[in-house]
N, C-alpha and C positions, 0 to 999 in steps of 0.2 A: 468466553474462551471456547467453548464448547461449539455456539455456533458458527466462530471462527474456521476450528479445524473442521469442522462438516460442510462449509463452504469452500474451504482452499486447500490445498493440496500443495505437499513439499513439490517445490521448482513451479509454482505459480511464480510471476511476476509482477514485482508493487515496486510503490513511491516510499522511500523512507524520511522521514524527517526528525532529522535528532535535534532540531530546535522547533521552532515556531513552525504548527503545521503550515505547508503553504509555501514558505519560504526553502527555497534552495533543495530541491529535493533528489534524493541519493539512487539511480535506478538500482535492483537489487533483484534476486531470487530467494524465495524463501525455503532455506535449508532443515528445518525441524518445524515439527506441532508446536503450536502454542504451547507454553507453559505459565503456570503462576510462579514469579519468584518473588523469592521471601516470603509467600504466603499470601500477598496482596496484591502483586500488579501482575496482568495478565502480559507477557512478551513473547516474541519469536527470534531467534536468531536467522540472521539470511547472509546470503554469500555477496559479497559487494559494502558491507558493513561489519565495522569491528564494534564487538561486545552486542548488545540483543538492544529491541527498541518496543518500544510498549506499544500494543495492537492500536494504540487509538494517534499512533503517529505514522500508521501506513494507510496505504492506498493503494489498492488493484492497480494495476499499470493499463491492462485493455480498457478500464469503468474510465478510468483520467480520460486517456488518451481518446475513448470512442465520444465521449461529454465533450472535448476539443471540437473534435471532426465537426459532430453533429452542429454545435455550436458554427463554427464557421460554413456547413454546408448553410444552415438558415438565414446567416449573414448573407452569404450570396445570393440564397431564392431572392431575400431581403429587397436585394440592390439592382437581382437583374432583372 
């Protein structure tokens, strides 16, 4: 949690997924630091999501998005 908040910063932008990472995911701004709740899971709340989601079901939105790019720009060196 700690490296969390040292790496991101309220109003970064991530992927949230309140089911199965991967699947269907929620764009979002991240509104508060990390917290532990109840003592055990580490979460943040963000704005574009209701109630908070555990650090290990988000994803940086530029790390996605930039992993896509790159991915498809290689696809094209690939092909052309």
């Amino acid at each position: 949690m700690t490296d969390f908040n040292a790496r991101h910063a309220v109003g970064d932008a991530f992927w949230a997924y309140k089911g199965l990472r991967g699947e269907n995911p929620i764009a979002c701004v991240l509104r508060t630091p990390a917290e532990l709740l109840s003592g055990h899971t580490p979460v943040a709340w963000l704005d574009g999501v209701s109630g908070c989601i555990a650090l290990t079901h988000l994803e940086p939105r530029l790390v996605a998005e930039g992993a896509a790019l790159k991915s498809t720009a290689q696809g094209a060196a690939d092909h052309g």
